[in-house]
N, C-alpha and C positions, 0 to 999 in steps of 0.2 A: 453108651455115654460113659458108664464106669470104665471102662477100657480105655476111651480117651481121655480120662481122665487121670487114669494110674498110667499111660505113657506118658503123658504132659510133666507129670512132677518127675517122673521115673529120670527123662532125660534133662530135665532143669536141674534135678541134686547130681546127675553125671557132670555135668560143666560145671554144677558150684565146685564140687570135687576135683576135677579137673586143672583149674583155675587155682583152685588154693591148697590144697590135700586134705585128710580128713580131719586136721585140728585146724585147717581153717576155716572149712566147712563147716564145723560143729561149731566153731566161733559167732560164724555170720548165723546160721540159723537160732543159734541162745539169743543174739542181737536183738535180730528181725523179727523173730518169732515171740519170746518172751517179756528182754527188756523194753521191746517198744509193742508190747502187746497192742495198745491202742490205736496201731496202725493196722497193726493183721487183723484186728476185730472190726476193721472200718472193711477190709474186703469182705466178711462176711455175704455183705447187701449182695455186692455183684456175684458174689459166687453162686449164691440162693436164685441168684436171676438168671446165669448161665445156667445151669442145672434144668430150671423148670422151664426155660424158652427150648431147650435141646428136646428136653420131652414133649412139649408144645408142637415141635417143629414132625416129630415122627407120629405124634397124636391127626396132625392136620394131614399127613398126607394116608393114613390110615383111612380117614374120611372124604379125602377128593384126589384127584386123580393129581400128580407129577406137577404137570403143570400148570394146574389152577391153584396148587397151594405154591408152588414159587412164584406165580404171578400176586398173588397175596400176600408175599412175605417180603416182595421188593415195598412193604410201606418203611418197612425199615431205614430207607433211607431219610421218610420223612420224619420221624419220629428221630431219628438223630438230631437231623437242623432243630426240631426243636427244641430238644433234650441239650441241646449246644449252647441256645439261648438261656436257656434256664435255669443250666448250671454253671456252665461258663463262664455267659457273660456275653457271648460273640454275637455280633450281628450282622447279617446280610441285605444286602442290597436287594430291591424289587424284583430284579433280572436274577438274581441267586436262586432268590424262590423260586421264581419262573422256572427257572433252569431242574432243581428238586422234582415239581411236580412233572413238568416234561417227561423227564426222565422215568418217571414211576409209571405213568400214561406210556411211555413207548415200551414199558417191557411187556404193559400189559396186549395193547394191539401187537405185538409183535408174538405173543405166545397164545394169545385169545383164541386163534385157529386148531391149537393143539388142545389148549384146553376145552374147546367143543366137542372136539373128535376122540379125545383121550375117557377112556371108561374109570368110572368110578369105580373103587374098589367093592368087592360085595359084602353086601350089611354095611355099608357106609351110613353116617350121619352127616351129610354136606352142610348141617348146622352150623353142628359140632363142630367141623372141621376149620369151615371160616373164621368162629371163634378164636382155636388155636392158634391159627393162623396171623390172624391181629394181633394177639396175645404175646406170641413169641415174636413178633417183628417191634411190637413196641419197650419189651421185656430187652430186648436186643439196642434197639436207641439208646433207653436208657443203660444198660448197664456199661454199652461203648464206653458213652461221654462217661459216666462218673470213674469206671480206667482209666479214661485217658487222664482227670483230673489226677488220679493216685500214681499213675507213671510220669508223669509228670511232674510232678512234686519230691520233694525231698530227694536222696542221692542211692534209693534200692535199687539194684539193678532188676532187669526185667528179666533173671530165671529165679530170683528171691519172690518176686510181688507172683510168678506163678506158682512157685511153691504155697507160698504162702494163700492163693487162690486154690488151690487142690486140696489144702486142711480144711477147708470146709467141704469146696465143692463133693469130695472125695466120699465122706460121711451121709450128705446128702442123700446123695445117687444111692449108696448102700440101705436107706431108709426107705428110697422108693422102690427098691430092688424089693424087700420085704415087703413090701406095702400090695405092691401090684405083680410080684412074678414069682415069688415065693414057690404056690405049687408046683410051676411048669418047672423051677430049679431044682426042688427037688428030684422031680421025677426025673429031668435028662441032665441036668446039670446047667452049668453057669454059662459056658460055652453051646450050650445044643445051638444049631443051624449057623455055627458061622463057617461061610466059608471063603475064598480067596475074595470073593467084592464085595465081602463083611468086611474083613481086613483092608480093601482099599477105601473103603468110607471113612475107618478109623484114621488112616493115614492122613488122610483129607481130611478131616477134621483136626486132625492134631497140627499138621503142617500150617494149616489158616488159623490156627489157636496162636500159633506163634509167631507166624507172619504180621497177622495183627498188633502182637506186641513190639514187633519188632519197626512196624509202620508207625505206632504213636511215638 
């Protein structure tokens, strides 16, 4: 998650740079970052919520197999539609909803088979896991909608409102890094066990980080 996280700003300050040169990048970042502190301190929330659903999301499948925590974690969609009403404003139609739940019910019969046949991992807590599970997909609703409310708003471009999403998330991550991997860093370092489909989750992660922004 730290790794997607320091490529995400890495390539958002290359295009601010990019885009303007390095005094106009140092312009926009004193802007965004300082003079309107009170914005970048409003992403704080969402950043604290990407961070801990990211963990949420490797915590649950730690605890249940592949496809019983993505069958879990499509509540996400629900917990949008309503995180949409609440913050928003928006409202949907009888059939919307229909449509919402539908949808959640079909990823679930449709992965159900895998998820009976799929082995849990060993020393699993399948509690636990469901927990997480919830956790990070409602953790994910809300922190959508309240982005989309801040991308939306006002005239930041969307590699500013990520940079600015990576000063916090960034520290975050670092705090949990201490918190819970501390010894194993020690001992092998930051990077022990990644290898080439370490690096393609990152990719994927980081690609849909941006896509996403680039969708609101």
């Amino acid at each position: 998650v730290l790794v997607v996280e320091l490529s995400k700003i890495t390539i958002c300050l290359s295009v601010l740079l990019a885009q303007g040169g390095c005094d106009g990048c140092m312009r926009q970042l004193r802007l965004h970052v300082v003079t309107e502190r009170s914005q970048t301190l409003r992403l704080a929330i969402p950043a604290f919520c990407y961070a801990l659903q990211n963990n949420l999301v490797f915590a649950a499948i730690s605890n249940l197999s592949a496809a019983a925590a993505q069958v879990i974690y499509q509540l996400k969609t629900l917990t949008t539609a309503v995180f949409s009403v609440i913050i928003l404003g928006k409202s949907f139609q009888p059939v919307q909803w229909a449509s919402f739940v539908m949808l959640a019910f079909g990823v679930i019969l449709v992965q159900s088979q895998d998820a009976k046949s799929a082995k849990t991992p060993t020393g699993a807590n399948p509690t636990l896991g469901v927990t997480c599970a919830v956790a990070a997909a409602t953790l994910s609703g809300f922190a959508g909608v309240y982005l989309e409310k801040m991308f939306t708003s006002g005239g930041t471009s969307l590699w500013m409102r990520n940079v600015q999403l990576g000063l916090f998330a960034i520290p975050l991550q670092v705090v949990a890094i201490l918190q819970w991997d501390l010894p194993a860093v020690q001992a092998g370092g930051i990077a022990q066990g990644f290898r080439a489909s370490t690096w393609a989750v990152v990719g994927v992660q980081v690609a849909g980080a941006l896509l996403t922004a680039f969708v609101i």
